[in-house]
Residue, then its C-alpha position, 0 to 999 in steps of 0.5 A: x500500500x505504500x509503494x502505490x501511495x509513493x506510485x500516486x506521487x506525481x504531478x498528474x491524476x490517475x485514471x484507470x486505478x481511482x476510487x476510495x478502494x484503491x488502497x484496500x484492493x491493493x492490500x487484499x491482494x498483497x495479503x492474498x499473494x502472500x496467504x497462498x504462499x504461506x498455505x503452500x508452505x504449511x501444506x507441504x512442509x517446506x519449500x522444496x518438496x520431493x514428492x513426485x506425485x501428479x496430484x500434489x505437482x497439480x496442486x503446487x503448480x495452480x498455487x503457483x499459478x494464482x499466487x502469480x496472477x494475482x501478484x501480476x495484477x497488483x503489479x499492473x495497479x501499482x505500475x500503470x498508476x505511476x506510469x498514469x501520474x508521472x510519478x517522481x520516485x517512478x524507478x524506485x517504484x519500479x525497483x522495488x516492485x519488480x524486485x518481488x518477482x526474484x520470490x517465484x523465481x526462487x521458488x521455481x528453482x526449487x520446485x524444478x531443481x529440488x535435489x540440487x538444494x539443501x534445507x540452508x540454502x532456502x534461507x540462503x535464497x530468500x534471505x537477500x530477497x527478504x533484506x532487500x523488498x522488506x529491509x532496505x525498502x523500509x529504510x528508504x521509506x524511513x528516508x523518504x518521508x523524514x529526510x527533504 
């Protein structure tokens, strides 16, 4: 929610994302995306699963597949917003959304390549991601809104 309130940062009014609800949609959609994945790794333990039967690979892959979708279409929010409204912090809006897009990236890794991967290295995946979406995006947030 607050990179689409850094997104509506520009000069000009946004016309296709507008309304009260916006800011609603966008966090329902973000909890959303994160709610399936957090299913996920409930449902099958841990993020590299080496089971090989069709009903439980169907069943990862539809996660998957919505956990996308939906992530696709907050990215479509998000950025066509600041692309409508010229946004002034329009690369650091670009920056740290499409940064969430190394997660799935991850996470194909680990589904496709399961043998080549230990328990640490999950961590060792998720942890620069997580430092930098979460971390460095708070910073700068912190600085953005404290320091002129």
């Amino acid at each position: 929610m607050k990179l689409l309130s850094i997104a509506r940062n520009g000069p000009k009014v946004p016309d296709t994302f507008t309304g009260p609800y916006i800011y609603m949609l966008v966090g329902i959609l973000a909890f959303v995306t994160i709610f399936i994945s957090v299913v996920q790794l409930l449902a099958f333990k841990d993020w590299y699963v080496k089971d090989s039967r069709k009903q439980v690979m169907m069943l990862r892959l539809c996660m998957f597949v919505s956990s996308v979708c939906v992530m696709a279409l907050l990215f479509v929010i998000v950025l066509l917003t600041a692309e409508e409204v010229g946004a002034y912090d329009i690369v650091e809006v670009y920056v740290f959304l499409l940064s969430w897009i190394g997660y799935p990236v991850v996470y194909v890794l680990l589904t496709v390549l399961p043998t080549y991967f230990q328990p640490w290295s999950v961590d060792l995946m998720f942890g620069p991601l997580d430092v930098f979406c979460k971390g460095i995006f708070a910073v700068w947030v912190i600085h953005k809104t404290y320091v002129f």
